[in-house]
C-alpha positions in Angstrom: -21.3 -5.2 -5.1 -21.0 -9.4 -5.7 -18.2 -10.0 -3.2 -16.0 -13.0 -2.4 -19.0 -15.9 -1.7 -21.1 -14.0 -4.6 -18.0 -14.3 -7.1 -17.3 -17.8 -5.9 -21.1 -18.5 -6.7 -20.8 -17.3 -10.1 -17.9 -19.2 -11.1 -19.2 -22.2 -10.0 -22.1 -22.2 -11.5 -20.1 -21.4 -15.0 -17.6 -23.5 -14.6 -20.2 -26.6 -16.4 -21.6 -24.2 -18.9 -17.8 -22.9 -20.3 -15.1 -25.2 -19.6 -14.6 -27.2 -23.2 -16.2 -24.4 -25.4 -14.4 -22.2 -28.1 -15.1 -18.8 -28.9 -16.3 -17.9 -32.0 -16.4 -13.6 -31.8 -17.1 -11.0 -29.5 -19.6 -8.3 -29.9 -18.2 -5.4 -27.7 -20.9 -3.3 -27.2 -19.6 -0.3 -24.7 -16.0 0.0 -25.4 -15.3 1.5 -21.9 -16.2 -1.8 -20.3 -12.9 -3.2 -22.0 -9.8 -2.3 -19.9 -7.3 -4.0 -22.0 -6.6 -4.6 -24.8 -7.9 -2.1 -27.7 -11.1 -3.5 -28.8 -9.5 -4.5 -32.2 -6.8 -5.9 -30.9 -9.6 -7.6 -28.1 -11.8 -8.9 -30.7 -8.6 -10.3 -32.9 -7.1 -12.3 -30.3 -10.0 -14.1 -27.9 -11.5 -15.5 -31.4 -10.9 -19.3 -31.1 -9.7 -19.7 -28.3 -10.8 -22.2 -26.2 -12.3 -21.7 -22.6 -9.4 -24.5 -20.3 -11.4 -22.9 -17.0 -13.4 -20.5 -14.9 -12.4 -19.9 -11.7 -11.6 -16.9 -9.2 -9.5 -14.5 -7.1 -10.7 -12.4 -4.7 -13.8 -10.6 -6.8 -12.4 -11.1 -9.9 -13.8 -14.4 -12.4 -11.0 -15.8 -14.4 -11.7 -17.7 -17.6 -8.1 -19.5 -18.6 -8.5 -19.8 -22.4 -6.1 -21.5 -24.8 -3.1 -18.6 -24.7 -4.9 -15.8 -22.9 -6.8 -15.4 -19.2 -10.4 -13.2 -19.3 -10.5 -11.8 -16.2 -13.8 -9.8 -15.2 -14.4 -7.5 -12.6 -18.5 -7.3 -12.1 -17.8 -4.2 -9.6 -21.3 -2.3 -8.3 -23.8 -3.8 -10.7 -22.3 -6.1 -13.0 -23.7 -10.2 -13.9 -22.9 -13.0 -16.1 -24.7 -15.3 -17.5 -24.9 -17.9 -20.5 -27.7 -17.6 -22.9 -28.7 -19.0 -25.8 -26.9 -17.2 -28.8 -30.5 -16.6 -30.8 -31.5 -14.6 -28.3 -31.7 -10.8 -28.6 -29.5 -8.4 -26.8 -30.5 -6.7 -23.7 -30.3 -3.1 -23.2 -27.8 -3.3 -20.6 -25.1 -5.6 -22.4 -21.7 -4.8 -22.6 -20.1 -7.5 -24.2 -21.5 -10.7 -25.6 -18.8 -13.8 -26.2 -20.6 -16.1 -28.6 -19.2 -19.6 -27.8 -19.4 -23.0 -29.5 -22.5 -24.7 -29.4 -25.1 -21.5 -29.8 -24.4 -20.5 -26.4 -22.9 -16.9 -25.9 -21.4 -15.5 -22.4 -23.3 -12.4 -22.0 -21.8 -9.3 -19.7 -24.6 -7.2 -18.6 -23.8 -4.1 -16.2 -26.4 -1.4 -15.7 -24.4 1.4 -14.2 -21.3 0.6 -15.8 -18.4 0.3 -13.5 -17.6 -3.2 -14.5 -13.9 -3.9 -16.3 -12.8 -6.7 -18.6 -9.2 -7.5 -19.1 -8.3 -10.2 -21.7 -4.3 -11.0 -20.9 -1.0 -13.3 -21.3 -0.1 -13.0 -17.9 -3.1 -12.5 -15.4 -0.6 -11.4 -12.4 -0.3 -7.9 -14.2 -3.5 -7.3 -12.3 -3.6 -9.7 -9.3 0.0 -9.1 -8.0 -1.4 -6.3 -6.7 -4.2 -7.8 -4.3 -3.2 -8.6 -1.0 -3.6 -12.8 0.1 -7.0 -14.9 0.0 -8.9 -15.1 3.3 -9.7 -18.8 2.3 -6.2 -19.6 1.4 -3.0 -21.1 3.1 -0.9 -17.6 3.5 -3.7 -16.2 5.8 -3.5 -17.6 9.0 -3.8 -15.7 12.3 0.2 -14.9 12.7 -0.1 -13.5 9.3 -3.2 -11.6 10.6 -1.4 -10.4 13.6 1.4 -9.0 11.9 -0.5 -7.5 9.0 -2.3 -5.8 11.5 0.1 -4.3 13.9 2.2 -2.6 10.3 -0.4 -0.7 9.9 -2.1 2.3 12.1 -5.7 2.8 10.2 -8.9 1.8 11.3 -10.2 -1.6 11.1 -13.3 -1.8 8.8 -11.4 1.0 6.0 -8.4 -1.8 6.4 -10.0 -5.0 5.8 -11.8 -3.5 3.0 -8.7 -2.7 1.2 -8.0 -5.1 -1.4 -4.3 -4.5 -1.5 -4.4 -5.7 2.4 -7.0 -9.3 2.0 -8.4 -9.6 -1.0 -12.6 -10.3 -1.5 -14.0 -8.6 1.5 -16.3 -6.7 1.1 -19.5 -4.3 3.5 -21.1 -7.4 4.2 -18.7 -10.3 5.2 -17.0 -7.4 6.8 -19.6 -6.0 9.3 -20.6 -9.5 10.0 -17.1 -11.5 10.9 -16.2 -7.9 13.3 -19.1 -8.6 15.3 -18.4 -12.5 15.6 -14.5 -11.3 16.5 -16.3 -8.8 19.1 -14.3 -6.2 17.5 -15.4 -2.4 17.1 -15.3 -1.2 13.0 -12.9 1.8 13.8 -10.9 0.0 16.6 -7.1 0.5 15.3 -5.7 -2.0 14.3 -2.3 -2.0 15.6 -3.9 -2.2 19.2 -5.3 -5.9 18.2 -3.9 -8.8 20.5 -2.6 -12.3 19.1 -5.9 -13.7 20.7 -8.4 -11.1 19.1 -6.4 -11.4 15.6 -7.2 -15.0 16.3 -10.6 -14.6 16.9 -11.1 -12.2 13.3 -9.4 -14.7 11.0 -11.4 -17.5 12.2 -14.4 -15.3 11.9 -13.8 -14.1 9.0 -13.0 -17.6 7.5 -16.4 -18.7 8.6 -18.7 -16.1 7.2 -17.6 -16.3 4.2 -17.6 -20.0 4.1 -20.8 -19.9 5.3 -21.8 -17.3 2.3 -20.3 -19.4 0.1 -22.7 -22.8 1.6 -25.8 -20.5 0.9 -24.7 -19.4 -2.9 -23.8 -15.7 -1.5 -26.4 -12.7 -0.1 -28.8 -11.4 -2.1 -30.3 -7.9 -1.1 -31.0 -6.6 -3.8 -31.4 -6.4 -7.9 -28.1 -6.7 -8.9 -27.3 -10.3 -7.4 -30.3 -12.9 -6.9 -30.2 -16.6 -5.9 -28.4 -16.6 -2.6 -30.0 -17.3 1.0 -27.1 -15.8 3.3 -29.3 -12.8 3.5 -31.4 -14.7 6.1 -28.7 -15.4 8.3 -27.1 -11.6 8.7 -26.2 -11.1 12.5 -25.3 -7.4 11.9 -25.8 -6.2 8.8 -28.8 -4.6 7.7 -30.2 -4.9 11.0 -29.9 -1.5 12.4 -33.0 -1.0 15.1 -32.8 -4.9 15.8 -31.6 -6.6 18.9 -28.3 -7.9 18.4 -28.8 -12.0 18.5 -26.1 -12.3 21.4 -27.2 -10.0 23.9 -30.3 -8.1 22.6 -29.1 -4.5 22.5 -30.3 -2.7 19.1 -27.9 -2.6 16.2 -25.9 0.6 15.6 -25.5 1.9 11.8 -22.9 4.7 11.2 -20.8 5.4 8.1 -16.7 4.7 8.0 -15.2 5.5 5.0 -18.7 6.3 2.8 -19.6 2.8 3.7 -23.1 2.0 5.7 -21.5 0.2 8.9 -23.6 -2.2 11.1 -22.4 -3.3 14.7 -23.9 -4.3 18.5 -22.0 -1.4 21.2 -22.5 -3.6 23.7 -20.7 -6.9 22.2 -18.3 -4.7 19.8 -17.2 -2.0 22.3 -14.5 0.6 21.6 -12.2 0.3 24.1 
């Protein structure tokens, strides 16, 4: 699943190819992709209006239009991209927005978990998200606090979208082990200094994901180099780059979880 630096990736590279260009129609073509409106109602009300910007919050991609907001969740296999409006359909294509100038935005999502909401008033859906991890309400006090209200387990927690939105396995795994903090540590037993130490961390892998245009590992999401630079994840069996001991995988919450025992110990 695209998260944070992967959506942030996207949305940059739209922003040039959308922002100015009018929508003509929209061809729904799985009606289950569309969350809200009705599809009639979808189709009547996007047509001419006028793309004003593309931008993001936490792993959704916003498109402000003239009255309305897009907003596009690309979930486990989902992808964007803008084509040439001659061009065929793929199989995979959920909804194609044909746009001024013979371009069309094209939706394509193979296993079909991916949600489109076309709204007045965006906040009906991202009220519910808890604070960006790149933004100005997330410091380490906040972090602290946040923490300390809550008695769960720290990978299951940060993961929670209602708690910081846009992490996701990846950034996840990887800003724990530069915090030196074990996955199911609980997170009401984290000192000022270790809370510290995560939101720093966390602020820096992802802005380092976002530098190298995302992770890509495997079909769903190509064109990003943060792969190459994983200190954790994905790297059971391998020494740990700090102090050599191999990599442990184990699963929290159905999610594959990669950390060092030695550096990340569970105290």
């Amino acid at each position: 699943m695209p998260e944070l630096p992967e959506v942030e990736t996207i949305a940059r590279k739209l922003r040039p190819e959308l922002v100015g260009r009018t929508i003509l129609s929209a061809d729904l073509r799985w009606s289950r992709a569309l969350a809200i409106p009705s599809p009639k109602k979808f189709a009547q009300q996007i047509k001419g209006q006028k793309i004003a910007g593309v931008s993001r919050r936490a792993k959704y991609l916003i498109l402000s239009l003239s009255t309305f907001h897009l907003l596009i969740h690309l979930r486990m296999s989902g992808d964007l991209h803008v084509k040439d409006s001659a061009k065929q359909a793929e199989k995979h294509d959920r909804l194609i927005i044909k746009l001024s100038g013979n371009k069309s935005l094209v939706f394509n999502d193979t296993r079909k978990f991916g949600r489109v909401w076309l709204l007045a008033n965006p906040a009906d859906i991202l009220n519910k998200l808890g604070p960006e991890p790149l933004g100005k309400e997330f410091t380490p006090q906040w972090l602290h606090a946040a923490l300390h209200k809550r008695h769960r387990q720290l990978k299951p927690l940060l993961l929670d979208q209602t708690f910081l939105a846009g992490l996701g396995n990846i950034y996840t795994d990887e800003a724990l082990n530069i915090a030196k903090l074990h996955p199911l540590r609980e997170s009401s037993s984290v000192k000022a200094k270790q809370a510290e130490r995560l939101h720093d961390a966390i602020r820096e892998v992802l802005n380092e994901g976002i530098r190298r245009n995302g992770a890509s590992i495997d079909w769903v999401y190509r064109g990003g180099e943060f792969q190459n630079y994983f200190r954790v994840y994905d790297r059971e069996g391998k020494p740990c780059q700090h102090c050599g001991t191999k990599i442990t995988r184990i699963t929290v919450g159905q999610r594959g979880t990669h950390f060092c025992p030695n550096c990340q110990r569970l105290k």
